[in-house]
PDB file as gemmi writes it, atoms N, CA and C in Angstrom:
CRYST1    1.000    1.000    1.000  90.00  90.00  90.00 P 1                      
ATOM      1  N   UNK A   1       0.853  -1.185   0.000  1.00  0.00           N  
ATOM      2  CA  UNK A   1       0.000   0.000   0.000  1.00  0.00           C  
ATOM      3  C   UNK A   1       0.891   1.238   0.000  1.00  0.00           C  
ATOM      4  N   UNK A   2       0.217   2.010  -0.621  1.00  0.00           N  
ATOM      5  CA  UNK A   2       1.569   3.112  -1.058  1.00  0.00           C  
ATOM      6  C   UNK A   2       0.742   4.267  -0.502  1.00  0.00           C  
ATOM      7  N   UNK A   3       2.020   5.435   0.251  1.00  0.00           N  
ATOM      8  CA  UNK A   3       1.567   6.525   1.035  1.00  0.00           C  
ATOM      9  C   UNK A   3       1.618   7.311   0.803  1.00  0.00           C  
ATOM     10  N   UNK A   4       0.975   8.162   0.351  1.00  0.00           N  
ATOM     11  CA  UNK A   4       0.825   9.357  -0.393  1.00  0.00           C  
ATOM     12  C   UNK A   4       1.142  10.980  -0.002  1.00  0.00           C  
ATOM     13  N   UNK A   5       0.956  10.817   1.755  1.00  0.00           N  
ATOM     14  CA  UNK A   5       1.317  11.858   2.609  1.00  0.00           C  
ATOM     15  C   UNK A   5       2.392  11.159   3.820  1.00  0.00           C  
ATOM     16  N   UNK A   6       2.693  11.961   4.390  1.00  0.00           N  
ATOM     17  CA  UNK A   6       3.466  11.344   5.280  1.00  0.00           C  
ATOM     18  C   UNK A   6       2.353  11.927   6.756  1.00  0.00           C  
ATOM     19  N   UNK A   7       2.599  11.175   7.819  1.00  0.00           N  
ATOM     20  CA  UNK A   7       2.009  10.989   9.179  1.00  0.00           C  
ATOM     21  C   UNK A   7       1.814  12.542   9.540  1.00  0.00           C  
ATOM     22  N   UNK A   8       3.371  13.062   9.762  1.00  0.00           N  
ATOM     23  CA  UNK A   8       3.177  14.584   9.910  1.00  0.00           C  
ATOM     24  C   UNK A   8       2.008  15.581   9.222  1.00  0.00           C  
ATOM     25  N   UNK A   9       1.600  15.299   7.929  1.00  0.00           N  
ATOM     26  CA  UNK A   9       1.408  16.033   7.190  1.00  0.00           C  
ATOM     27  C   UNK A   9      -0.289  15.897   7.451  1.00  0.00           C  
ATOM     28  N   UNK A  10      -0.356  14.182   7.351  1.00  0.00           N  
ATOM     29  CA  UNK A  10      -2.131  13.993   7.855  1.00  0.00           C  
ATOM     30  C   UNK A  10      -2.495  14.472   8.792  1.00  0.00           C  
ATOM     31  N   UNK A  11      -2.172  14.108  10.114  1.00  0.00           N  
ATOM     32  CA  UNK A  11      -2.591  14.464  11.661  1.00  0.00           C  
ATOM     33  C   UNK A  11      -3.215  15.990  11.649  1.00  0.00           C  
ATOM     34  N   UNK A  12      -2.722  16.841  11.267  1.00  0.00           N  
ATOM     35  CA  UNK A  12      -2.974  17.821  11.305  1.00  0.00           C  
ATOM     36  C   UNK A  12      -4.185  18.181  10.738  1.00  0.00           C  
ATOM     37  N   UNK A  13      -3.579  17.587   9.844  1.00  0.00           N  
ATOM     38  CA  UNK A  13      -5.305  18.092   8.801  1.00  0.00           C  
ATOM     39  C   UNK A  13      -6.454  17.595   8.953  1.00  0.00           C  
ATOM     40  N   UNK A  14      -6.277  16.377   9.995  1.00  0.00           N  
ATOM     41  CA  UNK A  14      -7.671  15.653  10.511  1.00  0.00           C  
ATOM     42  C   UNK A  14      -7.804  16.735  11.732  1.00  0.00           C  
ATOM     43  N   UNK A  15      -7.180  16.871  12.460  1.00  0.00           N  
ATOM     44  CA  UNK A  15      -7.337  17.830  13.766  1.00  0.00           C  
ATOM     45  C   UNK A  15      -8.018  18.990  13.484  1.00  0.00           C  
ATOM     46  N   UNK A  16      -7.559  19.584  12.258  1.00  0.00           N  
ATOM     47  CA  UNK A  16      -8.515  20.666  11.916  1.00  0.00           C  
ATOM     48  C   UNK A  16      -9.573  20.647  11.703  1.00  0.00           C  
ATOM     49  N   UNK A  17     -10.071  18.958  11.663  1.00  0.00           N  
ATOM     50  CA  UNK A  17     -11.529  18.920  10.934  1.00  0.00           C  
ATOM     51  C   UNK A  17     -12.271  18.316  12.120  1.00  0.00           C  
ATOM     52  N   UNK A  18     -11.681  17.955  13.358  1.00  0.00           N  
ATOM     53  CA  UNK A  18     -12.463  17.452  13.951  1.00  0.00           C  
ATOM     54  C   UNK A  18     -14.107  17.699  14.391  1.00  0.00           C  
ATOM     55  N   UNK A  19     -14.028  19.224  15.261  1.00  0.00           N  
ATOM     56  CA  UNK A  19     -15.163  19.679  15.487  1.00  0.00           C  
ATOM     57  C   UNK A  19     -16.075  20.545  14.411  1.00  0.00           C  
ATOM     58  N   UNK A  20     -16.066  19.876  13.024  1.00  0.00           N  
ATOM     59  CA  UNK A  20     -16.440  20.069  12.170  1.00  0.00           C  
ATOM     60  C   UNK A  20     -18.041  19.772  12.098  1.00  0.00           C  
ATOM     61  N   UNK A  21     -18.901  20.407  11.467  1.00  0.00           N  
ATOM     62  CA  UNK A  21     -20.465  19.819  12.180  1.00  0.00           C  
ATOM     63  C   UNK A  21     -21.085  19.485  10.934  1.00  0.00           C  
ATOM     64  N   UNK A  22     -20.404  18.996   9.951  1.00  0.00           N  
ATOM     65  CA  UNK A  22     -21.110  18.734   8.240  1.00  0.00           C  
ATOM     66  C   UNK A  22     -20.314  17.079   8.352  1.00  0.00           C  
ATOM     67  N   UNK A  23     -21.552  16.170   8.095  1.00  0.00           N  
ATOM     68  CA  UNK A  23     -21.577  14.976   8.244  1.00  0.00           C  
ATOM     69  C   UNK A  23     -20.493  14.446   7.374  1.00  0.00           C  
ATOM     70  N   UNK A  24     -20.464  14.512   6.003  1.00  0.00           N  
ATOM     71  CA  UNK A  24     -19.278  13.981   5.025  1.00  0.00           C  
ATOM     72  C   UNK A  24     -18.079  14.585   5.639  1.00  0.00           C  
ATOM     73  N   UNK A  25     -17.921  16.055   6.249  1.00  0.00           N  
ATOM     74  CA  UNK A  25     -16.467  16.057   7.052  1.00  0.00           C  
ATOM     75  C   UNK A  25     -16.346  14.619   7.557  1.00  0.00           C  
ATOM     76  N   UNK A  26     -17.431  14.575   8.468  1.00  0.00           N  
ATOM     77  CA  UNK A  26     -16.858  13.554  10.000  1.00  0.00           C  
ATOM     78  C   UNK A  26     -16.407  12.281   8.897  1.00  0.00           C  
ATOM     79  N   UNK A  27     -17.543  12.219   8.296  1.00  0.00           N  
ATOM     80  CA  UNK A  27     -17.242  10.489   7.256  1.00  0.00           C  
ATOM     81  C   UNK A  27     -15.786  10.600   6.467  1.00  0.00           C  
ATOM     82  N   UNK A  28     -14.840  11.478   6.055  1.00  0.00           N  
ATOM     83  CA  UNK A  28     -14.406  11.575   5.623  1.00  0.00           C  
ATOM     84  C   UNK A  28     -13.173  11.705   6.688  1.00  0.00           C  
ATOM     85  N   UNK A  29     -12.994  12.355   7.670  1.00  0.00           N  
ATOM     86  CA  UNK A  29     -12.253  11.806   9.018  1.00  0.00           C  
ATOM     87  C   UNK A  29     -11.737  10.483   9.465  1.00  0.00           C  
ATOM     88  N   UNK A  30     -13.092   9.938   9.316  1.00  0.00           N  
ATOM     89  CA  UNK A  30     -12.782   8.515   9.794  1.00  0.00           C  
ATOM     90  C   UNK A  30     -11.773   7.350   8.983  1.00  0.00           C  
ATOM     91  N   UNK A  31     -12.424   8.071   7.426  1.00  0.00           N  
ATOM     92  CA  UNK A  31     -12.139   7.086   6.653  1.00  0.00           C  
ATOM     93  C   UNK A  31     -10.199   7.731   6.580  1.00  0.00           C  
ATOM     94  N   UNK A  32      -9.972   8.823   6.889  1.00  0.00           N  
ATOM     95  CA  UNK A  32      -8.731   9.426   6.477  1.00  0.00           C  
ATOM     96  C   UNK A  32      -8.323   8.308   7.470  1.00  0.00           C  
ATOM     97  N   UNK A  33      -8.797   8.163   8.651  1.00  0.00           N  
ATOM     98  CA  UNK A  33      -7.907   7.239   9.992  1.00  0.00           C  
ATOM     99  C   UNK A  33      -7.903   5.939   9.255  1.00  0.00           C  
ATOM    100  N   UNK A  34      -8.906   5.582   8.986  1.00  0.00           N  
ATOM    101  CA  UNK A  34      -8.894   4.373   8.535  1.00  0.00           C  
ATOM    102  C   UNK A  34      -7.822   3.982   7.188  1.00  0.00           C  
ATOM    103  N   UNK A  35      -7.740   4.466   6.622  1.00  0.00           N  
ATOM    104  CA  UNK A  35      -6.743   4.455   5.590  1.00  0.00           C  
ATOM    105  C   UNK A  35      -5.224   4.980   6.057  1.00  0.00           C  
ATOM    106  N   UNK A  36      -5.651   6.246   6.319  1.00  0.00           N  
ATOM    107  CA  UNK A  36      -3.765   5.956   7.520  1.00  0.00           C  
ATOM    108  C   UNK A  36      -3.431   5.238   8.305  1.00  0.00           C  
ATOM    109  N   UNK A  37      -4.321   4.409   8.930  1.00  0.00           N  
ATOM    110  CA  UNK A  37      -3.907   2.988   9.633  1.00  0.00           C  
ATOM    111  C   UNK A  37      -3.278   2.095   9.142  1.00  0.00           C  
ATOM    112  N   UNK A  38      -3.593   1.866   7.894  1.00  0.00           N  
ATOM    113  CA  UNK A  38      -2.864   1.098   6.695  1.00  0.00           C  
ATOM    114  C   UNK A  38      -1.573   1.843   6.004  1.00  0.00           C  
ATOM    115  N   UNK A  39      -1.172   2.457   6.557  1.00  0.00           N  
ATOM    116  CA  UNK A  39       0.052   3.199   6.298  1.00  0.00           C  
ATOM    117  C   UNK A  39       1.270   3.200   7.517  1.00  0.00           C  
ATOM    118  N   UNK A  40       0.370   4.149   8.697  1.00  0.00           N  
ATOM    119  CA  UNK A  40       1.018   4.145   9.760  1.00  0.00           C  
ATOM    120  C   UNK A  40      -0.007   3.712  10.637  1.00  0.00           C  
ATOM    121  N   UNK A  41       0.375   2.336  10.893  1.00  0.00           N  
ATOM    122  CA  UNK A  41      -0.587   1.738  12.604  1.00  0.00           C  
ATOM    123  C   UNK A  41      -0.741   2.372  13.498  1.00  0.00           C  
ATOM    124  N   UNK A  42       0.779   2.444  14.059  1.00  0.00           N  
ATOM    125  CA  UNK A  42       1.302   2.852  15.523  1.00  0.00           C  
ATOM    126  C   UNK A  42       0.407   4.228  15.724  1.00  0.00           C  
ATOM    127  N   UNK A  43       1.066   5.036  14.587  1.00  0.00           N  
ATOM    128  CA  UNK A  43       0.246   6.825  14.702  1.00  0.00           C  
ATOM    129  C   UNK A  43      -0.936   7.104  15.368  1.00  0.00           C  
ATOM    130  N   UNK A  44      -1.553   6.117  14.072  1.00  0.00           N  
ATOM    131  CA  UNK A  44      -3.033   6.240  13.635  1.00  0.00           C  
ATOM    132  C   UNK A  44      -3.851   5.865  15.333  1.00  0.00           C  
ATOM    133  N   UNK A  45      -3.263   4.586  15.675  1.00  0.00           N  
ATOM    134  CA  UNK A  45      -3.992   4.134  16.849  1.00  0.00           C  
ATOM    135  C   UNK A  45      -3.607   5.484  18.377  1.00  0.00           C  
ATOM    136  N   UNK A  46      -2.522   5.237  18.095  1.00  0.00           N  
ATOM    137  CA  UNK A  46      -2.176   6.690  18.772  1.00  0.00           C  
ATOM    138  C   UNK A  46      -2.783   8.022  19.073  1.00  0.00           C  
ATOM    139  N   UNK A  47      -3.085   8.109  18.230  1.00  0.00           N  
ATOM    140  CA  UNK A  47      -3.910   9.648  17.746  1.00  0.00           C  
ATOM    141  C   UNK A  47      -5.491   9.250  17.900  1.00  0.00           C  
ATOM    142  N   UNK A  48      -6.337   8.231  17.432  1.00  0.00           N  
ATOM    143  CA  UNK A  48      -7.382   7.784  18.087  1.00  0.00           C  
ATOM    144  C   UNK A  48      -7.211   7.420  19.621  1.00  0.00           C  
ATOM    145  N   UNK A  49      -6.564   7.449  20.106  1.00  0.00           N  
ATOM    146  CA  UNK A  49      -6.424   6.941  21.528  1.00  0.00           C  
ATOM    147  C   UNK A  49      -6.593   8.216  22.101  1.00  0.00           C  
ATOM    148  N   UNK A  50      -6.029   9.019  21.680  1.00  0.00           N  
ATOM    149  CA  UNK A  50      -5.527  10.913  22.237  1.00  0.00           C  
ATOM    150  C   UNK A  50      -7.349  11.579  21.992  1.00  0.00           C  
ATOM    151  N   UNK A  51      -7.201  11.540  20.928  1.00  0.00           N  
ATOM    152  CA  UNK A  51      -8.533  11.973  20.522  1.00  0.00           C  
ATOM    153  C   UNK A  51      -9.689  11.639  20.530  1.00  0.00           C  
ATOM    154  N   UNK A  52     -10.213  10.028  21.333  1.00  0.00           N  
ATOM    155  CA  UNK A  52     -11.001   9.444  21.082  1.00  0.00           C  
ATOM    156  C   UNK A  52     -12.160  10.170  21.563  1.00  0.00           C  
ATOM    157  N   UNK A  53     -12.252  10.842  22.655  1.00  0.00           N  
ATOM    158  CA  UNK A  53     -13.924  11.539  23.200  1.00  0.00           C  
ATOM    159  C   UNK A  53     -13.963  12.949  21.911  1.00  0.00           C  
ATOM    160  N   UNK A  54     -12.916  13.159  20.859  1.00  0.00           N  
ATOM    161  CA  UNK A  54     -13.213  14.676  20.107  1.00  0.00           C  
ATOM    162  C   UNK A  54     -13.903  14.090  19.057  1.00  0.00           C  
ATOM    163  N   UNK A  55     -13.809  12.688  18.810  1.00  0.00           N  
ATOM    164  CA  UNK A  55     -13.978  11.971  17.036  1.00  0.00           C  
ATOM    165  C   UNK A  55     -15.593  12.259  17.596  1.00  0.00           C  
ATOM    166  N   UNK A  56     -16.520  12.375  16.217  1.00  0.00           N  
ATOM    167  CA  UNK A  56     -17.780  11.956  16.149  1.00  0.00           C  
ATOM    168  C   UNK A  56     -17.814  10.255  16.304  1.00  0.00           C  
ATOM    169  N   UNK A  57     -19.079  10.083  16.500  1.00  0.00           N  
ATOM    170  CA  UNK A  57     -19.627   8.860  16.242  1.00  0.00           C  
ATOM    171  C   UNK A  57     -19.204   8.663  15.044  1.00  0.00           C  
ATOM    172  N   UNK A  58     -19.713   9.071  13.973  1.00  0.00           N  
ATOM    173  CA  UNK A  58     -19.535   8.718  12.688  1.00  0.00           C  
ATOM    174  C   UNK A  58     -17.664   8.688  12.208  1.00  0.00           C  
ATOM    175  N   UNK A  59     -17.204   9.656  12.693  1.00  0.00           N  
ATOM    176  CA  UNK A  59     -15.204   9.323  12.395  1.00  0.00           C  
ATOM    177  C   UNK A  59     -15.274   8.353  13.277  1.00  0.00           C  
ATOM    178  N   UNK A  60     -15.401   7.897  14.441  1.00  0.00           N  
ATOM    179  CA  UNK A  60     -15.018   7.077  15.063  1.00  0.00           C  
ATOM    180  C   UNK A  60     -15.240   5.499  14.706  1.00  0.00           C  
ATOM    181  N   UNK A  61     -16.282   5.740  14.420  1.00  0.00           N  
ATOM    182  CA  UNK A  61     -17.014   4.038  13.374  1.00  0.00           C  
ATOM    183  C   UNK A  61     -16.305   4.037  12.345  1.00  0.00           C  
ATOM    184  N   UNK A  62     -16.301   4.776  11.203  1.00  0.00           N  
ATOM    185  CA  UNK A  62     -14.923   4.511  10.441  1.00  0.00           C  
ATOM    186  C   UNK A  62     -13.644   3.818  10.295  1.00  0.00           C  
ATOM    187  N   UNK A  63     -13.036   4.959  11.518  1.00  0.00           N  
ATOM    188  CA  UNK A  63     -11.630   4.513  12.298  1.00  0.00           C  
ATOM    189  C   UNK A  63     -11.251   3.390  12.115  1.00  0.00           C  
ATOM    190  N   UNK A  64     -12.324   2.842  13.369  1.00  0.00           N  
ATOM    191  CA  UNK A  64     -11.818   1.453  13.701  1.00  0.00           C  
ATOM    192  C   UNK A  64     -12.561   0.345  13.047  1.00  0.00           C  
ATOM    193  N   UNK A  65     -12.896   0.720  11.552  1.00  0.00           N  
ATOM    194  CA  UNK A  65     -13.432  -0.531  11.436  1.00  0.00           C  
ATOM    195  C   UNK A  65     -13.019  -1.455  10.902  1.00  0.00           C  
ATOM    196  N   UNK A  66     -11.524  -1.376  10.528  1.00  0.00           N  
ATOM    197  CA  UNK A  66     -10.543  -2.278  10.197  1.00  0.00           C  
ATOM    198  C   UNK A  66      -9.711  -2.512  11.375  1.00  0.00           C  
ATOM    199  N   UNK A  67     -10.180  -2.023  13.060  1.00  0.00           N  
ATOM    200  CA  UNK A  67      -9.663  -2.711  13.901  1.00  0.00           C  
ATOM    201  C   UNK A  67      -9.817  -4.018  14.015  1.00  0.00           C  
ATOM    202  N   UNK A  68      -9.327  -5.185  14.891  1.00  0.00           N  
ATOM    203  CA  UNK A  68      -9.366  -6.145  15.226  1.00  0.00           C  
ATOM    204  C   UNK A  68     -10.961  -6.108  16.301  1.00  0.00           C  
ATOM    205  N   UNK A  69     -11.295  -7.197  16.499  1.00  0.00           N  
ATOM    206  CA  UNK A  69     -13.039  -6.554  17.394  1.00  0.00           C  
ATOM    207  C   UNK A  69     -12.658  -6.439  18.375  1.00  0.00           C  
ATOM    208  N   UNK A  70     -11.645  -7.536  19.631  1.00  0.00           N  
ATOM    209  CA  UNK A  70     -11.315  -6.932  20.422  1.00  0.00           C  
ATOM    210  C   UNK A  70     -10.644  -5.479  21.086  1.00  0.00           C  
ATOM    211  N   UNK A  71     -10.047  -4.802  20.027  1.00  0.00           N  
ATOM    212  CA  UNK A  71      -9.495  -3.594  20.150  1.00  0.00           C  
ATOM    213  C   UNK A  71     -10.666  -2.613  20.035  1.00  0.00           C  
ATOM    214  N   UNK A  72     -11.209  -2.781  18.825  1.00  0.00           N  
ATOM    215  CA  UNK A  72     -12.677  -1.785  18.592  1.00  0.00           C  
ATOM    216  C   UNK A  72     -13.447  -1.850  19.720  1.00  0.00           C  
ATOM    217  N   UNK A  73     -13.808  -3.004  20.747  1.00  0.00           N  
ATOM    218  CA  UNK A  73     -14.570  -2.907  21.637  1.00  0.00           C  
ATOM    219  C   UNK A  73     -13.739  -2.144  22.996  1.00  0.00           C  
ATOM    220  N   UNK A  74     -12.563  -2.434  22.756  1.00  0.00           N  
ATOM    221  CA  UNK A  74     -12.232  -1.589  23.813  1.00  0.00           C  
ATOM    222  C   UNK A  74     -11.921  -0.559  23.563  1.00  0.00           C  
ATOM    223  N   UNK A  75     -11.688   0.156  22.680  1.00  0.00           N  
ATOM    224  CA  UNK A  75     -12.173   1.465  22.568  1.00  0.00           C  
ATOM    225  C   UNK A  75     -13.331   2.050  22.349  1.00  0.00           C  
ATOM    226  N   UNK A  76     -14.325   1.196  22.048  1.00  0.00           N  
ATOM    227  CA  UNK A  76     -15.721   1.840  22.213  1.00  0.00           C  
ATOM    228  C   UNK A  76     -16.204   1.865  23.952  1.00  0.00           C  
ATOM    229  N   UNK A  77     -15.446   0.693  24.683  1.00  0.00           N  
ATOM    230  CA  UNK A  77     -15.849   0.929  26.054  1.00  0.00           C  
ATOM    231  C   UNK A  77     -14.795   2.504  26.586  1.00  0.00           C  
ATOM    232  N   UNK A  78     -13.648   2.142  25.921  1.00  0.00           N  
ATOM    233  CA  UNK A  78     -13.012   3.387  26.489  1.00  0.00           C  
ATOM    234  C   UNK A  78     -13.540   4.712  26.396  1.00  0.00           C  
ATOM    235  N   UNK A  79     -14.470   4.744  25.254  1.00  0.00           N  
ATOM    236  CA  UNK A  79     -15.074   6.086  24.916  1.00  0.00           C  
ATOM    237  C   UNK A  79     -16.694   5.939  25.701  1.00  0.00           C  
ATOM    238  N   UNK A  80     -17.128   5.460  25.701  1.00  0.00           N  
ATOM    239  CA  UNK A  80     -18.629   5.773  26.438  1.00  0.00           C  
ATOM    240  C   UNK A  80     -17.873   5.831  27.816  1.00  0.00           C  
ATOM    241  N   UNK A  81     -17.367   5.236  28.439  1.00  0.00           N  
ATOM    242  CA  UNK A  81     -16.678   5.254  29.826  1.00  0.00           C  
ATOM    243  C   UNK A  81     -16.457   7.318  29.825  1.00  0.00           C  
ATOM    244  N   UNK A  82     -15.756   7.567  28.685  1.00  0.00           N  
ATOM    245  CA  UNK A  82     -15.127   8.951  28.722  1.00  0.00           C  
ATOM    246  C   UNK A  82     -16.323   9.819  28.963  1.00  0.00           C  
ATOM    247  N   UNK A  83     -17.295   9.427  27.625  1.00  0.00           N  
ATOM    248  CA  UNK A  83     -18.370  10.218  27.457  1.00  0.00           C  
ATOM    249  C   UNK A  83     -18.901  10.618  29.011  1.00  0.00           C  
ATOM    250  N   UNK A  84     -19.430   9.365  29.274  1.00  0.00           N  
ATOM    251  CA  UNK A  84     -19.669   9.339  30.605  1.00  0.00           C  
ATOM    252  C   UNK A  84     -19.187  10.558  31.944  1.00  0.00           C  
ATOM    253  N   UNK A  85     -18.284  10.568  31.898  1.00  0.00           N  
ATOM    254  CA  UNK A  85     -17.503  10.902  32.646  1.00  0.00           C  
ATOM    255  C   UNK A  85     -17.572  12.471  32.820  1.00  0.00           C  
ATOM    256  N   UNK A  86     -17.612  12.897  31.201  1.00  0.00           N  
ATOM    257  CA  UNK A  86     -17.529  14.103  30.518  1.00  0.00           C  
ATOM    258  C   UNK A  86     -18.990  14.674  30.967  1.00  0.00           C  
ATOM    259  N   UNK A  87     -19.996  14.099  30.524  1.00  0.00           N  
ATOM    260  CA  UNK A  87     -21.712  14.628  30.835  1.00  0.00           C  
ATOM    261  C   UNK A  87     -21.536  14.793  32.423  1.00  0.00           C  
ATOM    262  N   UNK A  88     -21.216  13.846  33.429  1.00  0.00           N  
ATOM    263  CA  UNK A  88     -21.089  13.995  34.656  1.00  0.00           C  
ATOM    264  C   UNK A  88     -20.667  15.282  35.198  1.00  0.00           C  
ATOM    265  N   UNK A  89     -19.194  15.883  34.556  1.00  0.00           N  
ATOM    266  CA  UNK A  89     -18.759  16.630  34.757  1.00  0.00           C  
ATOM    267  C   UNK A  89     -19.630  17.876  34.536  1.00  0.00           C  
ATOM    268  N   UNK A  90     -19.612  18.107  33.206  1.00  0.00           N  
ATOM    269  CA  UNK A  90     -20.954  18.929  32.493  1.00  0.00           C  
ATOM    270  C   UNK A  90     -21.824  19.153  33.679  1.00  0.00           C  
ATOM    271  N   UNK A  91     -22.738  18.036  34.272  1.00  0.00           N  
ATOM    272  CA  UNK A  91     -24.033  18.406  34.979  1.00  0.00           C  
ATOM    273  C   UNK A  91     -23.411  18.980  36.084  1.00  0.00           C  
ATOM    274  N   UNK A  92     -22.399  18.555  36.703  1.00  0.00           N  
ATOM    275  CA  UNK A  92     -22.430  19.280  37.843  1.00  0.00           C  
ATOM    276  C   UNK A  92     -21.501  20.533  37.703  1.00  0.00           C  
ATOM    277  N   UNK A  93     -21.331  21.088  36.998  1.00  0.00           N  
ATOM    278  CA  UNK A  93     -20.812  22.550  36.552  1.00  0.00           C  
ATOM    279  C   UNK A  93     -21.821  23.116  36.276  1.00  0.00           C  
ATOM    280  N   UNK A  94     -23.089  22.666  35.812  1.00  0.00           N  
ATOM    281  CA  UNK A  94     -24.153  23.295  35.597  1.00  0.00           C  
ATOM    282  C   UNK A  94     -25.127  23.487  36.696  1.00  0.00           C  
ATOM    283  N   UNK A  95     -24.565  22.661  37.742  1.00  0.00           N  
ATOM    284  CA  UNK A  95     -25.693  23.063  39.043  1.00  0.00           C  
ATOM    285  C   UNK A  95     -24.991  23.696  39.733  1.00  0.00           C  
ATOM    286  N   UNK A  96     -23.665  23.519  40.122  1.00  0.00           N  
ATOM    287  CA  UNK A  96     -22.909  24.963  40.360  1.00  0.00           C  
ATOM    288  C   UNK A  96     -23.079  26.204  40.095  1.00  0.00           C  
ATOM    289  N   UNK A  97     -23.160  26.351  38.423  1.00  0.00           N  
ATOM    290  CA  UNK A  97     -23.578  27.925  38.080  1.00  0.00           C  
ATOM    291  C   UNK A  97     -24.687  28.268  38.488  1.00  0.00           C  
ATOM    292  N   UNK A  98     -25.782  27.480  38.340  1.00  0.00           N  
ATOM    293  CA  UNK A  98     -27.475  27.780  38.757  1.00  0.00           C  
ATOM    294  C   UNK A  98     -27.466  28.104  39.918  1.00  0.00           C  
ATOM    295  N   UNK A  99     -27.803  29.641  39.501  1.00  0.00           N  
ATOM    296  CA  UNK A  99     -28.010  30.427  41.399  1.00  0.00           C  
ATOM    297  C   UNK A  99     -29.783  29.985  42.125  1.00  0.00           C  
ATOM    298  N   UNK A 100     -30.747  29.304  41.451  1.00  0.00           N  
ATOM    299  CA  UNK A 100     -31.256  28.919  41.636  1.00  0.00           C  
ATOM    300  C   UNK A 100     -31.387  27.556  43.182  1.00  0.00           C  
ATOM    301  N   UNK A 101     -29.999  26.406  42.788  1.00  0.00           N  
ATOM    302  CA  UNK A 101     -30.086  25.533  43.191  1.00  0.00           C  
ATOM    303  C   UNK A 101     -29.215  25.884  44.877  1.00  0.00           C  
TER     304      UNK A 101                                                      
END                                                                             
């Protein structure tokens, strides 16, 4: 499989697109991971690991869907675990601010 960009050159340009809110961005994210995986593994998994609560649903299904299933599942637990974690945080910053409560 032949590489057309080098690692340096991708990363970036997915990062820019992350919080992007037009659906073919995100699809087109994923598939960039997914195809730089097949170039550079190590990176690719790397950089999904770093980034995993910023990917959409939709980059993120992409991603990994040339993971192995055990790996895909543990990064899908690793990310709802995050999500999780993240809304938690969220709510209670939000009952903090509420001069109400």
């Amino acid at each position: 499989r032949s590489c057309l960009l080098p690692a340096s050159k991708i990363f970036p340009l997915i990062e820019a697109r992350l919080h992007d809110p037009h659906l073919f961005v995100q699809k087109a994210v994923g598939w960039t991971l997914r195809e730089a995986s097949q170039c550079y593994p190590k990176e690719t998994r790397a950089f999904i690991k770093k980034r995993l609560l910023d990917l959409s649903g939709v980059a993120f299904t992409s991603a990994v869907e040339k993971f192995a299933q055990k790996e895909k599942d543990a990064l899908k637990h690793r990310r709802r675990d995050g999500r999780k974690l993240q809304r938690g945080a969220l709510f209670r910053k939000e009952k903090q601010d509420d001069p109400s409560s």
